[in-house]
C-alpha positions in Angstrom: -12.1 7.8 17.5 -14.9 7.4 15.7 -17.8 5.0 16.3 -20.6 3.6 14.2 -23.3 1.1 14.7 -25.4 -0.1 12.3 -29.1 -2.0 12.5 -29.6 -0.2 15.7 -33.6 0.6 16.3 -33.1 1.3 20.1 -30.5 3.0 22.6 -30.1 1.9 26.3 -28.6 4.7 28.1 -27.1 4.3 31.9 -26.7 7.9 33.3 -23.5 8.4 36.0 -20.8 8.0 33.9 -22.6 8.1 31.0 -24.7 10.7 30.5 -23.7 13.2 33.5 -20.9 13.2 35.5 -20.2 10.3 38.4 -19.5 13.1 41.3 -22.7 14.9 40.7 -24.1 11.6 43.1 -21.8 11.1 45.2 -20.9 14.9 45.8 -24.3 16.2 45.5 -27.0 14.2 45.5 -26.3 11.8 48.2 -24.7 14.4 50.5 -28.8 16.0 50.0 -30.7 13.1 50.7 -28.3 12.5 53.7 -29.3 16.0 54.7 -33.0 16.2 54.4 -33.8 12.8 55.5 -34.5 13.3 59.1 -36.8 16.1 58.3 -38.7 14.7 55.2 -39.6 10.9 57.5 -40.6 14.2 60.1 -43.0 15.7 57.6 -44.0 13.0 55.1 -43.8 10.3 58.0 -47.7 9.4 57.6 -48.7 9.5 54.7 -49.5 6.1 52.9 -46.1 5.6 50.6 -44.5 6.5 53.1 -45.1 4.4 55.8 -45.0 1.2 53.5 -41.7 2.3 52.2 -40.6 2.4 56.2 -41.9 -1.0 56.8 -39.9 -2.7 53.7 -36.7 -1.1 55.6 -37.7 -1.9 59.0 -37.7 -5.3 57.3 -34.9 -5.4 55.7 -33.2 -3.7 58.4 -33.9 -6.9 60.6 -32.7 -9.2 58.6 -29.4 -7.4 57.2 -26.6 -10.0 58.1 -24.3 -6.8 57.8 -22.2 -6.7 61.5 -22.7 -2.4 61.5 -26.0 -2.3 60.4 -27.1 -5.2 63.4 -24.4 -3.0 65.8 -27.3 0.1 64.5 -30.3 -2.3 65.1 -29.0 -3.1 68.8 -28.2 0.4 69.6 -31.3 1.7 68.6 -33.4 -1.2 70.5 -31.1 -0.1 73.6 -32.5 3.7 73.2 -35.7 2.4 72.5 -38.9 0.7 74.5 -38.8 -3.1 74.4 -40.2 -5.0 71.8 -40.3 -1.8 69.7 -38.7 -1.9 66.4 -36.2 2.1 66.3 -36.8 4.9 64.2 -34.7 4.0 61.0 -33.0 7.4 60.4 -30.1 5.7 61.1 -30.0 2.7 58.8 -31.2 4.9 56.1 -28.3 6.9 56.6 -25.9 4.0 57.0 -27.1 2.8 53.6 -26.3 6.2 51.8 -22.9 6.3 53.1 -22.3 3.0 52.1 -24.3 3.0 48.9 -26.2 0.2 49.1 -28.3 -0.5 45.8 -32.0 -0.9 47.6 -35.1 -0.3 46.0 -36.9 1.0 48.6 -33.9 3.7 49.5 -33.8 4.9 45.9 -37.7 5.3 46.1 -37.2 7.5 49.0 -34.4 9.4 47.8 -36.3 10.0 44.9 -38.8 11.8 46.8 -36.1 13.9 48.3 -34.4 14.7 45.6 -37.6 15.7 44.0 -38.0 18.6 46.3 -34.4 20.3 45.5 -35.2 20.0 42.0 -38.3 21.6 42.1 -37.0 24.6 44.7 -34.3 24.9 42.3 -31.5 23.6 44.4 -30.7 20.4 42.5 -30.1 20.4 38.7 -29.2 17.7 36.5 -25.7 18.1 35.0 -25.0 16.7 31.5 -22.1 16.3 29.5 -22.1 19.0 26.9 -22.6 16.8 23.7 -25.7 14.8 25.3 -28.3 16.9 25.4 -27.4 17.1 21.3 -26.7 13.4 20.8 -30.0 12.6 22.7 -32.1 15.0 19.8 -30.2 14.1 17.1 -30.9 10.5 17.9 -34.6 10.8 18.7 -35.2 12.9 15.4 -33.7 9.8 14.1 -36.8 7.7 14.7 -34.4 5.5 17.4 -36.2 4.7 20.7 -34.5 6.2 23.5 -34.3 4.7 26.9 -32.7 5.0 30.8 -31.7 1.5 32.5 -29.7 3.2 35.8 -29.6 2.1 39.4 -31.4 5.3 40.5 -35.2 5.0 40.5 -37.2 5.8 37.9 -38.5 9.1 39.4 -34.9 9.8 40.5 -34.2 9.4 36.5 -37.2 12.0 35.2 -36.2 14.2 37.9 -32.4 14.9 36.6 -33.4 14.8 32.7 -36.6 17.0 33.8 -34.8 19.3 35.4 -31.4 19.0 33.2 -29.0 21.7 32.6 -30.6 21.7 29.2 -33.9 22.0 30.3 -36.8 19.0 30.5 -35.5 16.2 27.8 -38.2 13.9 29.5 -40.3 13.9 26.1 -37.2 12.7 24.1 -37.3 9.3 26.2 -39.5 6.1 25.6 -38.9 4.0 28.5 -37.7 4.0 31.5 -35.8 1.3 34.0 -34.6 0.7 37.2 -33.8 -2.1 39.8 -37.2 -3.4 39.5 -36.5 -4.9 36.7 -33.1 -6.7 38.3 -29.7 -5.8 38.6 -27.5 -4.4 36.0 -25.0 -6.8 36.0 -27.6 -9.9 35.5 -28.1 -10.4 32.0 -31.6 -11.7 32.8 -32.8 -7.9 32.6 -31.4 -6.8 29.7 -33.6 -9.4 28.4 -36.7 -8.1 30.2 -36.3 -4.5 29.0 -35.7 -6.0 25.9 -39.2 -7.7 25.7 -40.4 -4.8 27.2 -39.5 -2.6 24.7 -40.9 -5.0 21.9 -37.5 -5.3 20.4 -34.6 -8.0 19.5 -31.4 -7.8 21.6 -29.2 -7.3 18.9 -31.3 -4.2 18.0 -30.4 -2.3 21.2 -27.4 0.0 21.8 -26.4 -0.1 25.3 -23.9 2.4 26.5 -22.6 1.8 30.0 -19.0 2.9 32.0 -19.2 -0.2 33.9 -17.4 -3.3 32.6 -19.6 -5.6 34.2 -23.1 -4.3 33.2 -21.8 -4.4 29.8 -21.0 -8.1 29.9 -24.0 -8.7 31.3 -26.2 -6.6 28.4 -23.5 -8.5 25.7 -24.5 -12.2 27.1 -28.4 -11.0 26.4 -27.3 -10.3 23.1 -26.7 -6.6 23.1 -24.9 -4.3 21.4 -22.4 -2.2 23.0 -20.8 1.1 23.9 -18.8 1.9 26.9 -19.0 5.6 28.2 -14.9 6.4 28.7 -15.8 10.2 30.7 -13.0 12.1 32.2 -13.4 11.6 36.2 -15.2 8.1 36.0 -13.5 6.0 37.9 -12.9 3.1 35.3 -11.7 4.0 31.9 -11.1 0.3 30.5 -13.6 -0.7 28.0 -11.9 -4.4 28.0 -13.0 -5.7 24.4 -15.5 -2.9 23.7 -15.9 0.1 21.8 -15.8 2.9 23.5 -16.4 6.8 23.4 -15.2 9.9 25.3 -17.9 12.1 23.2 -21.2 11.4 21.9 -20.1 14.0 19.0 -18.3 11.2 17.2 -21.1 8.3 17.4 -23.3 7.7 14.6 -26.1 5.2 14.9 -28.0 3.7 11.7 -31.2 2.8 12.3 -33.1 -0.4 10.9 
């Protein structure tokens, strides 16, 4: 079905779901972070970033109300000297498995990740119309910009390193968690200041329900991202797309 959206200036694009598959996170790059961790805090352990990354978890790990990751805290205080806070290998790991939307883990998986992709092992995997939707669009004139759970470095990695090459230039802006969470439509309204534009002059295109109601009480406009393998295919009162092939966008 086709889709078309008029007055549109700017496009807000997610990315799992959206504009590469969901399982390339869970299936590849989480299973790589989880792998390399140990060894990167081994190598990279102190360095500037990266002990002030370590302190905001050591922090947070102390005051997660969570009973497992306390039960981790009180085992590793057990292995450890009194008084002395553990290593925290093992809350970082705990927070992969159980993919907990933390600022300062994305940071560091970031920095991870950034390592496969530049050895060649990690590449970002698109959806076979995107790469043409995303030119087509920017030769448009239309702003294009990322608003994704993942960090920003995370996001310049996979589109830098993309299955269609380094699509970095084709994107304006760029946004993460540090500008709130995606299902609080206080930051839609943010990146929409941020980008200098009205709400009602931004496409965002989303497969989560939830971040789209958000983005539609800032005064959005809306697509949902209906892929094969995502885990939620209801677009509830939305339009929705299964192919970027059949969207056209009109700009102001």
């Amino acid at each position: 079905m086709s889709q078309v959206f008029d007055g549109i200036s700017h496009v807000l694009l997610d990315i799992e779901g959206t504009t590469c598959p969901v399982s390339f996170v869970a299936a590849t790059l989480f299973p790589y972070a989880q792998k390399h961790l140990g060894h990167y805090l081994q190598r990279h352990g102190a360095e500037a970033d990266v002990k002030q990354l370590v302190a905001e978890v050591e922090a947070l790990w102390n005051a997660d109300p969570h009973p497992e990751a306390q039960a981790l805290l009180n085992q590793g205080q057990d292995k450890g000297e009194p008084g002395q806070q553990p290593p925290v290998e093992p809350y970082l790991q705990w927070l992969i498995r159980n993919d907990r939307k933390v600022t300062a883990l994305k940071d560091l998986q970031g920095w991870i990740w950034e390592e496969g992709y530049r050895s060649g092992e990690l590449k970002g995997p698109l959806f076979e119309d995107v790469p043409e939707a995303l030119q087509r669009w920017h030769q448009q004139g239309l702003v294009l910009a990322v608003y994704s759970s993942g960090s920003v470095a995370a996001q310049q990695l996979l589109y830098g390193h993309s299955s269609a090459g380094d699509l970095r230039p084709l994107f304006s802006h760029w946004f993460d968690t540090r500008t709130g969470a995606k299902q609080d439509p206080e930051s839609y309204r943010q990146i929409s200041n941020a980008m200098q534009t009205k709400p009602a002059h931004i496409l965002f295109v989303s497969d989560v329900l939830a971040e789209l109601e958000a983005a539609s009480t800032a005064g959005l406009r809306l697509l949902f991202s209906s892929r094969s393998g995502n885990p939620h295919r209801d677009a509830g009162p939305y339009p929705s797309t299964e192919t970027y092939a059949n969207v056209t966008i009109n700009a102001n």
